[in-house]
N, C-alpha and C positions, 0 to 999 in steps of 0.2 A: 417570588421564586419558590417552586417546590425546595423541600429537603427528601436528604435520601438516607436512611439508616443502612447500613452493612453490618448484620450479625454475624460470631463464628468463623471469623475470618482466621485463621492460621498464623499465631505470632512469626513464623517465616516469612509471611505474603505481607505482614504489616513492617515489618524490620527492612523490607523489601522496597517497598511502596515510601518508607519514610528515608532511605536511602537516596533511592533515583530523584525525591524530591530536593533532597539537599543538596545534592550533585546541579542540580537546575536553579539554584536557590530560589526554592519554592517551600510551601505552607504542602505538607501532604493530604490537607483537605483540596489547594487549589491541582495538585498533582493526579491529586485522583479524578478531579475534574476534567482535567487534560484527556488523560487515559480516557476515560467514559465517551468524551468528545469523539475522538479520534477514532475510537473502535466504532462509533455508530455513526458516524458522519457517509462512511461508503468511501470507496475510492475518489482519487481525484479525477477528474476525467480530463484526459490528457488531451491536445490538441492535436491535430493530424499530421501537423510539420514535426509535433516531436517524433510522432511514433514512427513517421516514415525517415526522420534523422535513425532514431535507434538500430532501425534493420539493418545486419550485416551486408558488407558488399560481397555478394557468390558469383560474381561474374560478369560478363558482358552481355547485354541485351542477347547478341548473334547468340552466345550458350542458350539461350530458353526459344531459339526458334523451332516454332512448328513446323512439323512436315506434312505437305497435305497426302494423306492414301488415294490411292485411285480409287473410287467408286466402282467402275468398270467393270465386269466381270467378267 
């Protein structure tokens, strides 16, 4: 496995980083590991049944019915 150096880091962002690790009890080397994961991994891509669970219910089908125009002129 590669290694990764981080220089110039921000004693805040490190006090930070070694924080959220202890809260997890975790190593803030394995924490940061985490972090780097999760930020580059991309989203999860979510299944169809979730996202059509998630949408608000605005109505009843008859609300979104179409009216046809006459053509006609």
């Amino acid at each position: 496995m590669a290694q990764l150096m981080v220089r110039n880091v921000p004693d805040e962002l490190v006090r930070a980083l070694k924080q959220r690790a202890a809260k997890r009890n975790r190593s803030a080397e394995q924490e940061h590991r985490e972090i780097l994961k999760v930020a580059l991994q991309g989203p999860r891509r979510r299944r169809l049944a979730e996202v059509l669970a998630s949408m608000p219910n605005v109505g009843e089908d008859r609300d979104f019915a179409r009216e046809q125009a006459d053509s006609r002129g």
